[in-house]
C-alpha positions as CSV (number, residue, x, y, z in Angstrom):
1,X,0.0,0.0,0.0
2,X,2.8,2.4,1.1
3,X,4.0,1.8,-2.6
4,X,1.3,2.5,-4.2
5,X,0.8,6.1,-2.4
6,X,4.0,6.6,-3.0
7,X,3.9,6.1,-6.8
8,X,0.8,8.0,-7.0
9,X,2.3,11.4,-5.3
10,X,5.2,10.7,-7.8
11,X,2.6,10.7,-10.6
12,X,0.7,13.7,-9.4
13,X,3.8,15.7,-8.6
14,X,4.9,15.5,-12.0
15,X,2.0,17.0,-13.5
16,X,2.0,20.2,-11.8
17,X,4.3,23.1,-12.8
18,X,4.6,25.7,-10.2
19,X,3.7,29.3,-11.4
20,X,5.1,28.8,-15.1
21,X,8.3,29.1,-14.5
22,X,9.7,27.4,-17.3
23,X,7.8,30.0,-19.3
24,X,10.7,31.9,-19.4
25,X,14.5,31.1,-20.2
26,X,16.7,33.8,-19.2
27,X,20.5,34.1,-20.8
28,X,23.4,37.0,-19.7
29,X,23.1,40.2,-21.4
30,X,19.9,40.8,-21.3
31,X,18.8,37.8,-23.5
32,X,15.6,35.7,-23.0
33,X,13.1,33.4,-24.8
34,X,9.6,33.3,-24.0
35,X,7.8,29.9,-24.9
36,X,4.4,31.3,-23.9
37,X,2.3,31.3,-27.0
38,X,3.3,27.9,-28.4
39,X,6.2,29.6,-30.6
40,X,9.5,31.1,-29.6
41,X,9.4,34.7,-28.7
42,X,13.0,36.5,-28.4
43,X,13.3,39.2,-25.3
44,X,15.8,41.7,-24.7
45,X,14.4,43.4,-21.6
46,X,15.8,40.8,-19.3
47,X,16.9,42.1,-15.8
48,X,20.1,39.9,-15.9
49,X,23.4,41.4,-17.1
50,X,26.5,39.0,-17.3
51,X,29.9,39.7,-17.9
């Protein structure tokens, strides 16, 4: 039984995706993709600056 339960949370865990955040793929220099609307979207506002 234990087994069982514990293969179910695995299942159900799997399925949920907390607050889209693989929505977003962020890059240095201000590079990002957005995968939102089913087709790649290219960003350039992105917060993160590498060196």
């Amino acid at each position: 039984m234990k087994t069982y339960l514990t293969l179910l949370c695995l299942c159900l865990s799997l399925s949920f995706t907390a607050q889209n955040e693989t929505i977003y793929w962020y890059f240095g220099n201000r590079a990002a993709l957005n995968f939102d609307k089913g087709k790649i979207e290219v960003l350039g506002n992105s917060a993160m600056n590498f060196f």
